[in-house]
Every structure is written in C-alpha cells, then in structure tokens.
C-alpha positions as CSV (number, residue, x, y, z in Angstrom):
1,X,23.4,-6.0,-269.1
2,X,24.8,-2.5,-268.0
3,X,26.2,-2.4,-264.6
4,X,26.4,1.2,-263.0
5,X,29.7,1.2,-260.6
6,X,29.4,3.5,-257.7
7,X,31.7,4.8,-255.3
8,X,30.5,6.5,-252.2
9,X,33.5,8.6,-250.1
10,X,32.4,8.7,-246.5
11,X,32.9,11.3,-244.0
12,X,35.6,11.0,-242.0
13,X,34.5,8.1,-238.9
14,X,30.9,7.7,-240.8
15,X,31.4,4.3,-242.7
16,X,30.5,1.8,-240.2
17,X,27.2,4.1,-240.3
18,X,27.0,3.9,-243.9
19,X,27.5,0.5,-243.9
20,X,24.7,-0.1,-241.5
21,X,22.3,2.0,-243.6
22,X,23.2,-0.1,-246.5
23,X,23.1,-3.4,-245.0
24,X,19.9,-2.8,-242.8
25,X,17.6,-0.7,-244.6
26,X,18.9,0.4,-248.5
27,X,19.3,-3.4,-250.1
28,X,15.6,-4.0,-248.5
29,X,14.1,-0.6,-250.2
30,X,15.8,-2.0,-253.4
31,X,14.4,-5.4,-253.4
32,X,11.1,-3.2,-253.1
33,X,11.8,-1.8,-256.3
34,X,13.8,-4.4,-258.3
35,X,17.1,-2.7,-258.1
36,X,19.9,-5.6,-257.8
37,X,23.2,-5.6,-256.1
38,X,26.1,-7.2,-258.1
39,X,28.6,-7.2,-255.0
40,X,29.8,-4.6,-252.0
41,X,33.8,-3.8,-251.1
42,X,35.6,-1.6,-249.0
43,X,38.9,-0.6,-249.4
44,X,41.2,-2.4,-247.8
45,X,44.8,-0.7,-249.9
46,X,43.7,2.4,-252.3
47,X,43.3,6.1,-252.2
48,X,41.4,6.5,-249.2
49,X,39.9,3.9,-246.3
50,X,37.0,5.5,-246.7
51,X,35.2,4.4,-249.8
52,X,32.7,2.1,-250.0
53,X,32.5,0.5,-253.8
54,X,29.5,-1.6,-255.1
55,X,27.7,-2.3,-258.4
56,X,24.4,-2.7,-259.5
57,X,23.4,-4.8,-262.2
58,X,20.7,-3.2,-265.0
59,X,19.6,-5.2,-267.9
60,X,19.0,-1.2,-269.7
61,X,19.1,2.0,-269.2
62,X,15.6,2.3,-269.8
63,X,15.2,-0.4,-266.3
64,X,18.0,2.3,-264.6
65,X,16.0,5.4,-265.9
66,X,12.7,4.1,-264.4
67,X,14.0,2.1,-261.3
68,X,16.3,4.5,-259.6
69,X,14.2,7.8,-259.6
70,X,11.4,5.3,-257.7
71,X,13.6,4.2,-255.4
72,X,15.0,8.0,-254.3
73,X,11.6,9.1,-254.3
74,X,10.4,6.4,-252.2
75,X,8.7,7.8,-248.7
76,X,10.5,5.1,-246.8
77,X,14.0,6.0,-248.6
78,X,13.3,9.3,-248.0
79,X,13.2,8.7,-244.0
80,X,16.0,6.1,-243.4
81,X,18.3,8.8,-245.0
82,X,16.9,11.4,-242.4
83,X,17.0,9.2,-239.4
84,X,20.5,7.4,-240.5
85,X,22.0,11.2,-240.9
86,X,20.7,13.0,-237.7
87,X,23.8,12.7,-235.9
88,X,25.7,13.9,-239.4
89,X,26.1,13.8,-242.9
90,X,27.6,10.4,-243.9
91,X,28.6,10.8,-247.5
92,X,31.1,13.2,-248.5
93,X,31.1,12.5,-252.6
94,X,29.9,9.9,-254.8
95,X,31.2,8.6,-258.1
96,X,28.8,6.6,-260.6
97,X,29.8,5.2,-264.1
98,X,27.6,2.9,-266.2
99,X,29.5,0.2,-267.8
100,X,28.8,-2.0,-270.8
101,X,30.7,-5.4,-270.6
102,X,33.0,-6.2,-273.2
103,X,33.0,-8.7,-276.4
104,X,35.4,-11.3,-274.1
105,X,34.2,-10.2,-270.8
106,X,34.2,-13.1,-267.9
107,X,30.8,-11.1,-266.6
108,X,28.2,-10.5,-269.4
C-alpha cells in the first residue's frame, strides 16, 4: 500500500464550506471511481486552524496514476467545484506526499 497524505489550507472562514464539499459531494465522486479514504482531521492545536488533513489509501502508484486524473476530469467533479466556489475560492494551498509504510509499521 502507498498512502498519499494531503493537506488542504483553507481560505480564511471557507472550511465549514470545504468540509461540506467534501462530506456531501467529493467522497461520493470517489466511490465513483475507486479512490478510498483512509481517515479526515482538522486541526484542533498546529500551525494554522485552517487545515484540513486526510489520507488516501493506494495499493500503487500505477492505481494513483490512473484513478486520480479520472476523478479531476470527471464532469460531475468538475461542477461541484464550480457551484461549491461561486461565492469564493475555498482553498488557499495544498500539500500532497505519497508515503510508503515502514518494515515495523502498525498500518501496512
């Protein structure tokens, strides 16, 4: 397994909106395509109140190479961003790493 960890910076009074979009329409548009979560946080003490953490779980690169570009290209992707940002842009900056689990890692 490769999990991809991915930080998303809202703008400044846009996470409950992001949240929304996520919870609501994105995790519906990934089971669509196969894409699967691996858990959601928020930032309750850290650099900044506004970042919304989650991973997804991959069982390749190859999967992440042909899943993901589906999934941004998707027509209904495509419009739930438009609709969910017509009063504003809600992301400021995100972060991605992929991440192989270790030898004596508790998750595998």
């Amino acid at each position: 397994m490769i999990y991809e960890l991915r930080i998303y910076r809202s703008m400044p009074g846009r996470l409950p909106a992001l949240l929304n979009r996520f919870k609501n329409h994105t995790l519906r548009i990934w089971e669509k395509h196969g894409i699967r979560q691996a858990g959601f946080w928020t930032t309750v003490i850290g650099e900044s109140h506004r970042d919304l953490t989650y991973f997804l779980a991959w069982e390749s690169l190859a999967e992440r190479e042909q899943r993901w570009p589906a999934f941004v290209a998707d027509p209904e992707w495509i419009s739930v961003v438009a609709e969910s940002e017509k009063d504003g842009q809600l992301i400021e900056n995100i972060a991605s790493q992929l991440l192989a689990p270790t030898s004596f890692s508790a998750v595998k």
